[in-house]
C-alpha positions in Angstrom: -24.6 14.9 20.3 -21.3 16.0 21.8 -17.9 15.5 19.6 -17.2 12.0 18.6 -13.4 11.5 17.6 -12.5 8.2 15.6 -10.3 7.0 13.2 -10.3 4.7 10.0 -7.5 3.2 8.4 -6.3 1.7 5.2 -3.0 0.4 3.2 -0.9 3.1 5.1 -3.3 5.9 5.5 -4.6 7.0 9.1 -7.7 9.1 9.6 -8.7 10.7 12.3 -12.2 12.6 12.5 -14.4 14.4 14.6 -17.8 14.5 14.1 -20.7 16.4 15.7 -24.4 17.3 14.4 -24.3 20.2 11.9 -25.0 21.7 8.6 -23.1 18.7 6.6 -19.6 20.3 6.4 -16.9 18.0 5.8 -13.3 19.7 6.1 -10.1 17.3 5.5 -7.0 18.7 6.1 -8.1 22.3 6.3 -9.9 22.1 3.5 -13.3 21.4 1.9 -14.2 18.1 0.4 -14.9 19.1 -3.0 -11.4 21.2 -3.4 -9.0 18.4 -1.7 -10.5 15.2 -3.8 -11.8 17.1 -7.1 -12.9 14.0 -7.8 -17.2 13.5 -7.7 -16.4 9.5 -7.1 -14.0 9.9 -4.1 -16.5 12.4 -2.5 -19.5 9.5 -3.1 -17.0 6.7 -1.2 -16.8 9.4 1.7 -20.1 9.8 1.9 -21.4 6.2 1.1 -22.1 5.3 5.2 -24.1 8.7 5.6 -26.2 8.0 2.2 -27.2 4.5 3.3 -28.4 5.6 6.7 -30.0 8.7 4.9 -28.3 11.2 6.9 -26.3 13.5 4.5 -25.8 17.2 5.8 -26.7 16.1 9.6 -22.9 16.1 10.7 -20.1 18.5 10.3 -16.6 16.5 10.3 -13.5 17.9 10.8 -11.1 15.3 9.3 -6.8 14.7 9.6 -6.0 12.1 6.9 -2.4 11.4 6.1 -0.4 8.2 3.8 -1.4 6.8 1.3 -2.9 7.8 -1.8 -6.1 10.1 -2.0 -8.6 6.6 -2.7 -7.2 4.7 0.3 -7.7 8.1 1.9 -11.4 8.2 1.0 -11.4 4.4 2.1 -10.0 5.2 5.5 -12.2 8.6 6.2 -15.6 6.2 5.0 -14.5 3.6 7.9 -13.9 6.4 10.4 -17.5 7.6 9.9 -18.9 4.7 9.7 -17.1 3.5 13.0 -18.5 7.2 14.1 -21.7 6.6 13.4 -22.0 3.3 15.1 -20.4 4.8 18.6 -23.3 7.2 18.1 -26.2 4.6 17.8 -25.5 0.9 18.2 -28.8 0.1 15.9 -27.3 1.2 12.9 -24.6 -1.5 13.1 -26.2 -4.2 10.8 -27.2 -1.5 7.9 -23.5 -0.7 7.9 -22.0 -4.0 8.5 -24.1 -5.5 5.4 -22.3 -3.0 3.5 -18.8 -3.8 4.2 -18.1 -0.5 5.7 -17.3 -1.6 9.3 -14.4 -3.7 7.6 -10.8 -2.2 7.7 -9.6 -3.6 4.4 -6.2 -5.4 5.4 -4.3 -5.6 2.2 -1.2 -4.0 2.3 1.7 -3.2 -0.2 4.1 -6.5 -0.3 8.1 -5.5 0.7 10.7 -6.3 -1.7 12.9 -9.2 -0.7 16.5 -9.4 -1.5 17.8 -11.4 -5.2 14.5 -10.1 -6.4 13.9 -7.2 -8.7 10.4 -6.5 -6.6 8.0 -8.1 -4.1 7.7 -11.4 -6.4 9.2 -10.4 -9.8 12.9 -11.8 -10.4 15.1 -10.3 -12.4 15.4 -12.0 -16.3 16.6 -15.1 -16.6 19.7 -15.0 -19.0 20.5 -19.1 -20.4 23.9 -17.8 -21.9 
């Protein structure tokens, strides 16, 4: 399998990945998994799409994630892979599709409108 380059996105991070058969390194930002999340549960949601199709440690992935917080980062690299994965064999589409992880998740943080002290939230009513 030659490189595969994709990316995954969600609330206002971007991830870009490539991915290619190896030993099972995953590198984001420069740095291993387990040093940038610290965080056993964020590490699991990365590596959700590889566990269900029971190939953990078959791909090295080189990862550039930025925005966001470090869970919608997680959410972002798991739909990279999983759109990765799918590129690389079209029959493992339904196992990953059942799973919700070919879904970009569209909600997205509400702007602030004007006369409001937030998104929805006025500011407190005052009778006198």
């Amino acid at each position: 399998m030659e490189i595969s380059n994709t990316s995954g996105r969600r609330k206002t991070s971007v991830a870009r990945i490539y991915m290619q058969a190896g030993q099972g390194n995953i590198t984001i930002n420069g740095r291993d998994m387990k040093t940038y999340f610290g965080n056993e549960l964020l590490e699991n949601i990365v590596n959700q799409p590889l566990a269900t199709l029971e190939q953990v440690g078959q791909y090295d992935i080189k990862v550039n994630v930025r925005g966001g917080g470090i869970s919608a980062q997680a959410e972002a690299i798991r739909l990279a892979i999983s759109k990765a994965l799918v590129g690389d064999n079209t029959e493992v589409r339904p196992a990953l599709k059942k799973e919700g992880f070919l879904t970009r998740d569209p909600r997205m943080v509400e702007r602030k409108k004007f006369g409001k002290r937030k998104a929805r939230r006025s500011f407190q009513f005052s009778k006198r």
